[in-house]
C-alpha positions in Angstrom: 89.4 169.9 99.9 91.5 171.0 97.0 91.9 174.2 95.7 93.2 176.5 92.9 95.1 174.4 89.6 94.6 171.7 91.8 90.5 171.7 91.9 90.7 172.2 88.2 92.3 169.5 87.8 89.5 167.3 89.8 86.5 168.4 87.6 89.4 167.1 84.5 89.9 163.9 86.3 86.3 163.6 86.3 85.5 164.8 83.1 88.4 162.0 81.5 86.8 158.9 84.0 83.2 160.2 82.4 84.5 159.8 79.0 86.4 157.1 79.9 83.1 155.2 81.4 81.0 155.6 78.0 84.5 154.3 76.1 84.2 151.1 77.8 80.3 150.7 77.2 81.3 151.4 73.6 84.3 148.4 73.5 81.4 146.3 75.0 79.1 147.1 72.5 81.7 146.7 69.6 82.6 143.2 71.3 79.0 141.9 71.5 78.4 142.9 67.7 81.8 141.4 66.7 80.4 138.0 69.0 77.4 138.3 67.5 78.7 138.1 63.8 80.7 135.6 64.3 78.4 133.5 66.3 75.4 133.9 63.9 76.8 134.5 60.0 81.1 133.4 60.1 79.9 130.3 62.4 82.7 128.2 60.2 85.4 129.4 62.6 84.0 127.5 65.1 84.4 129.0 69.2 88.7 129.7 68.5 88.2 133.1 66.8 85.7 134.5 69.4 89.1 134.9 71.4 88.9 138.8 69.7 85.2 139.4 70.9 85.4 138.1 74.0 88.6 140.7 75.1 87.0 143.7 73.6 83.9 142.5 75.9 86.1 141.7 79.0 88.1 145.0 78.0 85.4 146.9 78.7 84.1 145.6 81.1 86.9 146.7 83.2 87.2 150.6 81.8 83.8 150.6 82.5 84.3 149.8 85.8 87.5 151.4 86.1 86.0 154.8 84.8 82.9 154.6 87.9 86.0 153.7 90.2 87.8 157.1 89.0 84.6 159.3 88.9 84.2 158.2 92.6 88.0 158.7 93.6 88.2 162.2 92.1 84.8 163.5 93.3 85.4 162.2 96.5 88.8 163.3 96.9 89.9 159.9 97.7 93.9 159.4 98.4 93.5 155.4 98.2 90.9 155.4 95.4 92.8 158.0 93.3 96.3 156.1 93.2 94.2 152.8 92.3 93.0 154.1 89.9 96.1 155.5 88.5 98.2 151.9 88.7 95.0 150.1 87.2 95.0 152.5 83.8 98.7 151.8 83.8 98.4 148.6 83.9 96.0 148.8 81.4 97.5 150.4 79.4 100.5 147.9 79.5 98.4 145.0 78.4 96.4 146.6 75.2 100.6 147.5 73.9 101.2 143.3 74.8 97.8 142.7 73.2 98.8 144.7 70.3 102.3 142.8 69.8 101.4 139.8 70.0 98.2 140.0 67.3 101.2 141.4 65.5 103.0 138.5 66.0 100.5 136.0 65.5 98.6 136.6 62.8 99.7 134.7 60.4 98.9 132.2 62.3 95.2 133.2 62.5 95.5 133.0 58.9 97.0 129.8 58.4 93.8 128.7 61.2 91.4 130.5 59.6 91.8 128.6 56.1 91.9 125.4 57.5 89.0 125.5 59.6 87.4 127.0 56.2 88.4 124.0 54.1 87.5 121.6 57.2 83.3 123.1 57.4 83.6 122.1 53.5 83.4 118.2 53.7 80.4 118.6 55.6 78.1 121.1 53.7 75.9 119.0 52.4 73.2 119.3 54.9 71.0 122.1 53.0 69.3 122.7 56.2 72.6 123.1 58.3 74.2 126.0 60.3 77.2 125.2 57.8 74.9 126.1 54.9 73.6 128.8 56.0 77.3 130.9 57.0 78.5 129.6 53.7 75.6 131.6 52.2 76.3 134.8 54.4 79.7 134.7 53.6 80.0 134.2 49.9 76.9 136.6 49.6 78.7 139.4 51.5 82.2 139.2 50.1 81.3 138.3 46.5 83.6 135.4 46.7 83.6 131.4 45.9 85.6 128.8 48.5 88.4 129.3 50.7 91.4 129.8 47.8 88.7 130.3 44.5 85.4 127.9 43.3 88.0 125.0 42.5 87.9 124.4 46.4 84.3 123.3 46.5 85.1 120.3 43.7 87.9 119.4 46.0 86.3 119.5 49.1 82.7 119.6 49.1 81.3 115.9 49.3 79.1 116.0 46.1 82.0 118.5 44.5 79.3 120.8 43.3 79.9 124.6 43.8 76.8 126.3 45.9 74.6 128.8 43.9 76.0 131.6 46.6 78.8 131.7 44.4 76.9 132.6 41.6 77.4 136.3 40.1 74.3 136.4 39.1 71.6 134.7 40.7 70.5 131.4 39.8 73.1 131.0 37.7 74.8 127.6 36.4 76.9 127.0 38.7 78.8 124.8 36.3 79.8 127.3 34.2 82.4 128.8 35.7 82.8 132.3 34.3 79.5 133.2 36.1 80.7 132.6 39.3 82.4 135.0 42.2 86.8 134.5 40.7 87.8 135.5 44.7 87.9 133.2 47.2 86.5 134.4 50.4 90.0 133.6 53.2 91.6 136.9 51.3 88.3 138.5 51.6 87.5 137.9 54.8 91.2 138.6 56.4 90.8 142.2 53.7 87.5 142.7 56.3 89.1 141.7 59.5 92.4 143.8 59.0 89.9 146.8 57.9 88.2 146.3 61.0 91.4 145.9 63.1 92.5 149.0 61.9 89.7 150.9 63.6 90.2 149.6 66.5 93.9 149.6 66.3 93.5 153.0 65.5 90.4 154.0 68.3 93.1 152.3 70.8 96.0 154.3 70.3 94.1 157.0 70.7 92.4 155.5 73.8 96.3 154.9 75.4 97.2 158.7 74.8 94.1 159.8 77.0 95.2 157.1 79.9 98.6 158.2 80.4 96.9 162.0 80.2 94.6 159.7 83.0 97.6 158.4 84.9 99.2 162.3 85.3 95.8 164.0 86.3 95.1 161.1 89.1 98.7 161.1 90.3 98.8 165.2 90.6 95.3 164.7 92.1 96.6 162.0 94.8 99.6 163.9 95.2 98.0 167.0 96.3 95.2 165.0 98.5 97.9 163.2 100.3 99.6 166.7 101.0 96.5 168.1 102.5 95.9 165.3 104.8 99.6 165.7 106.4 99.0 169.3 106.5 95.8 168.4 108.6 
């Protein structure tokens, strides 16, 4: 059993894979509600841009069950458990950096996917009882905006070219004069919400990678000092 620095150390180890086990409840909880709103009101983006939720969910998942696996290790005093630990939070760690990068890297790609599968849901509102309909709605209602670019997109693309009264200012306006309609179009709008929003979790995971390499030092000085009791005995 460990003693002096060294059992202080356990009850931090602990303490950190506690934290660490609500942290990944939370990125599940953030993933689900991220699913949830793209599934139910942004549904024009089809299944491609659920990529985001479903690696926050998957995420953690795994700190979930990566923070039981520490709690266990350190309370246990557990040389194999411990150093398993350690190399899974590093290797953790080294996949939200290359997660981080390439987002970097790709998004204006996302962008450029983004508007066109915007533009593509278009042609086929015309359905007033469709699911197309309905995130139109949402999405013009939440970001005060009109079409992909500005309201000149729905008499381009729509198939009656009439512009939907969700783009009114005011509602129940006519929709065919256009000073009373939403000027923005919602692609800048929306990318405006998903860069806010990928901020705070850029900014929550940075902050998340500073506490596992504190993580990775606690379970190696941990495993370190097991590993020398159990040659001493």
């Amino acid at each position: 059993m460990v003693e002096g620095g060294m059992k202080c150390v356990k009850y931090l180890l602990f303490a950190f894979n506690f934290l660490f086990f609500l942290a990944g409840i939370g990125v599940i909880v953030v993933g689900s509600i991220v699913e949830t709103k793209f599934r139910e009101d942004y549904d024009f983006f089809g299944t491609k841009f659920n990529a985001v939720s479903i690696f926050l969910i998957v995420v953690g998942s795994i700190i979930f069950l990566l923070g039981f696996f520490g709690c266990c290790g350190a309370w246990k005093e557990n040389y194999c458990m411990t150093m398993t630990f350690a190399v899974l939070l590093l290797l953790i760690f080294v996949l939200e950096i290359a997660g981080g990068i390439a987002g970097f890297v790709f998004r204006k790609q996302i962008e450029d996917e983004a508007k066109d599968a915007m533009l593509k849901t278009m042609g086929n509102y015309e359905n007033s009882k469709s699911k197309v309909v309905r995130t139109w709605k949402v999405a013009q209602g939440d970001f005060k905006c009109c079409g992909v670019n500005n309201y000149t997109d729905w008499l381009d693309h729509s198939p009656n070219k009439t512009i939907p009264d969700s783009c009114c200012m005011i509602h129940g306006c006519d929709t065919g004069d256009y000073t009373k309609l939403y000027q923005k179009g919602c692609l800048n709008s929306f990318i405006d919400w998903a860069k806010s929003k990928i901020l705070i979790i850029g900014g929550a995971g940075i902050g998340l990678a500073f506490v596992q390499i504190l993580g990775v030092i606690l379970a190696c000085c941990l495993a370190r000092t097991i590993k020398k009791e159990y040659e001493v005995v």
